[in-house]
C-alpha positions in Angstrom: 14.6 158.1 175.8 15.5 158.1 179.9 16.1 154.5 181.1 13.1 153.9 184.1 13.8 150.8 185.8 10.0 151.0 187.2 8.3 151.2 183.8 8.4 148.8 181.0 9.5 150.1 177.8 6.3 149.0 175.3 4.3 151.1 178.5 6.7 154.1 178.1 6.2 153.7 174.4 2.4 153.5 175.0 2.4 156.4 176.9 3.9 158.8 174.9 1.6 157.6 172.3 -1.8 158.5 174.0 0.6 161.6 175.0 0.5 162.8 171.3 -2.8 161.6 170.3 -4.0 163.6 173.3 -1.9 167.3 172.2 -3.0 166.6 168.6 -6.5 167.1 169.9 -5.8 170.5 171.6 -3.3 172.0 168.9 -5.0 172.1 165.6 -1.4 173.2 163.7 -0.1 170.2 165.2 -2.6 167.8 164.9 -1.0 165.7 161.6 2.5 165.6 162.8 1.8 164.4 166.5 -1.0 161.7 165.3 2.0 160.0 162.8 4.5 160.6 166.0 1.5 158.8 168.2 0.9 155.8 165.5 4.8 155.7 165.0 5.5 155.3 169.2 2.5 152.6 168.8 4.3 150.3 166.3 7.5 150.8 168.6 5.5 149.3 171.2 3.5 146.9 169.5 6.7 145.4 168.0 8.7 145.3 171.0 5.8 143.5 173.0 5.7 141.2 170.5 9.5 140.2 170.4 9.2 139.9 173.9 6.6 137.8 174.1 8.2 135.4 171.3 11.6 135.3 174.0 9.0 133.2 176.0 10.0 135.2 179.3 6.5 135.9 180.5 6.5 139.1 179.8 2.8 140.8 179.7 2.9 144.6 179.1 -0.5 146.5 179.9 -2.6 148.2 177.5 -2.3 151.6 176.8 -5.0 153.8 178.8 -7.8 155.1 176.5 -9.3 158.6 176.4 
């Protein structure tokens, strides 16, 4: 995973989650393995948020963008 200073990382994680579920859509040979990989970078982020949130550092991710 490439550090971004810009970018939270429960948002990167996010993003490359609606990134798979998105390319499981359009490649049918794919579609199993890249829907586990999405749910899989989804708890990443869901758990990291969390901790965060329990450090008591105000820390407020956004949601993940829906298709």
């Amino acid at each position: 995973m490439v550090y971004r200073p810009n970018r939270s990382t429960p948002d990167y994680l996010f993003e490359k989650a609606d990134q798979c579920f998105r390319r499981s859509r359009a490649d049918s040979n794919a579609r199993v393995k890249l829907e586990a990989l999405g749910n899989a970078f989804m708890v990443k982020a869901v758990e990291l948020e969390i901790k965060l949130q329990k450090l008591g550092k105000g820390y407020t991710a956004s949601s993940p963008a829906r298709a």
